[in-house]
MARROSE-710152 format. One record per residue (C-alpha): residue number from 1; residue in three letters; x, y negated, z. Coordinates in Angstrom, 2 decimals, always signed. Last residue first. Layout:
MARROSE-710152
NUM	ALA	X	Y	Z
...
This chain:
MARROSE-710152
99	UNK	-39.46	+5.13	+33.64
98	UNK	-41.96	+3.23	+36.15
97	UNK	-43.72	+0.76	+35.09
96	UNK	-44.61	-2.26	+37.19
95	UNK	-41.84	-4.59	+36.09
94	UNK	-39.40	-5.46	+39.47
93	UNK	-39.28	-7.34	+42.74
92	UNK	-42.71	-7.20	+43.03
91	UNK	-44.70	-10.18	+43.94
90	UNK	-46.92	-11.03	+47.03
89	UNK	-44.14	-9.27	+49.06
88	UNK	-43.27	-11.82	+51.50
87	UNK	-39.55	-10.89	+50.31
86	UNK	-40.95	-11.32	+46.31
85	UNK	-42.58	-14.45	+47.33
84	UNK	-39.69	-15.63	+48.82
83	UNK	-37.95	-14.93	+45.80
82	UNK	-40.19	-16.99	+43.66
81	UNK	-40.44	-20.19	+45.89
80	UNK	-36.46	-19.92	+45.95
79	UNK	-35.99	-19.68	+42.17
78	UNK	-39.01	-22.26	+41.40
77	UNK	-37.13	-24.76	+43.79
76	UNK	-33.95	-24.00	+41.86
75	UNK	-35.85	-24.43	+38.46
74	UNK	-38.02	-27.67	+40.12
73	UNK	-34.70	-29.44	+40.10
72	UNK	-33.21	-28.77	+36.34
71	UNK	-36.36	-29.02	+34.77
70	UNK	-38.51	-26.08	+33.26
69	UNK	-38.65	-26.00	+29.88
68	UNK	-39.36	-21.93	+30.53
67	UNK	-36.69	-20.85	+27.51
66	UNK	-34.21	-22.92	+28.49
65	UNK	-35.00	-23.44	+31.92
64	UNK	-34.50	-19.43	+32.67
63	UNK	-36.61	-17.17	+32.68
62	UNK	-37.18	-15.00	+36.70
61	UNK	-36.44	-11.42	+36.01
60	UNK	-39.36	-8.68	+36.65
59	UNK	-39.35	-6.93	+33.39
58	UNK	-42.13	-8.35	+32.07
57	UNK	-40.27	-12.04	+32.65
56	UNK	-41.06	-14.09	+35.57
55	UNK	-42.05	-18.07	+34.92
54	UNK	-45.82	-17.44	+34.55
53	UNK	-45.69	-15.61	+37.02
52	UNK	-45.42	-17.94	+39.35
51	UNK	-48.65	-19.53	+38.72
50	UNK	-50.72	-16.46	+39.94
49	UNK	-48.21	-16.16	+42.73
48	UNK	-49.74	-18.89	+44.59
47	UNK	-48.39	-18.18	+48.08
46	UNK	-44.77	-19.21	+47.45
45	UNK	-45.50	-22.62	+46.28
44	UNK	-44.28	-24.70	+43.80
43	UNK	-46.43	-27.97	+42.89
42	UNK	-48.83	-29.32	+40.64
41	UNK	-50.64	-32.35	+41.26
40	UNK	-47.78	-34.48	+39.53
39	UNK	-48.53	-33.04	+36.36
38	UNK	-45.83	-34.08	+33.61
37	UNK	-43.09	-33.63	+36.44
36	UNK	-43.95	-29.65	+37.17
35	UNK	-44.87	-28.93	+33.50
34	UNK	-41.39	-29.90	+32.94
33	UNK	-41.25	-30.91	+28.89
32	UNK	-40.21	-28.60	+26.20
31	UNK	-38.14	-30.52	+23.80
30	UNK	-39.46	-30.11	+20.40
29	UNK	-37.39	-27.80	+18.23
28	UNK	-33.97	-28.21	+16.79
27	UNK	-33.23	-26.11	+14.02
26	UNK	-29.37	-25.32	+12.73
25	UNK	-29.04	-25.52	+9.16
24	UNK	-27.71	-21.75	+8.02
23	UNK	-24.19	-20.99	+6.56
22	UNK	-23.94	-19.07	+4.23
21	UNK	-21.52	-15.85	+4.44
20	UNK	-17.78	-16.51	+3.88
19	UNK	-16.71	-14.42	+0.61
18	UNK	-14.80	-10.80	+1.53
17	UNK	-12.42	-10.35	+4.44
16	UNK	-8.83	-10.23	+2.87
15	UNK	-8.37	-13.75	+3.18
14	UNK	-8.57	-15.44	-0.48
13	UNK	-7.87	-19.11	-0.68
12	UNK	-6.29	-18.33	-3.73
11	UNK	-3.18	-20.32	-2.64
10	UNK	-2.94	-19.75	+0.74
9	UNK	-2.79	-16.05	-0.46
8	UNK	-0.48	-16.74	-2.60
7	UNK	+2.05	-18.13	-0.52
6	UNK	+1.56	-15.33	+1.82
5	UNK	+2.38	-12.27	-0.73
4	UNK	-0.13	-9.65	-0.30
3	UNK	+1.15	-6.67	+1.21
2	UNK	+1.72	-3.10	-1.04
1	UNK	+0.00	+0.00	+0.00
């Protein structure tokens, strides 16, 4: 097997690894907005699981801001809130199926 000469591969540009693949715009959607600062009558409790879970995955894990919109501040208070509803035990710690 016989190496390609360096000068000429700078020259054709050519890498060994096949054409670059295209690349893709990046999309930016809306910004989600804290549902906990856009209603001001809302707020995190341990006792209400019913709104909780709306920020637990179906396997159990809490989602994070990113995906939730949450805000920086009300995620940590929505982490505590939601763990000491799982140690109260008005939410499981885990999905409800069972492997």
């Amino acid at each position: 097997m016989r190496m390609a000469d360096p000068q000429q591969q700078q020259q054709t540009g050519d890498k060994g690894q096949g054409a670059a693949p295209a690349r893709q715009p990046r999309r930016f959607g809306r910004r989600k907005v804290c549902p906990f600062c856009a209603d001001k009558t809302l707020y995190i409790d341990y006792k209400t699981p019913s709104m909780l879970k709306r920020f637990i995955s179906e396997r159990g894990k809490i989602v994070p801001r990113r995906i939730s919109g949450v805000c920086a501040q009300h995620q940590r208070n929505l982490q505590l809130e939601i763990k000491r509803a799982r140690i109260m035990a008005f939410m499981p710690y885990s999905s409800a199926t069972a492997d």
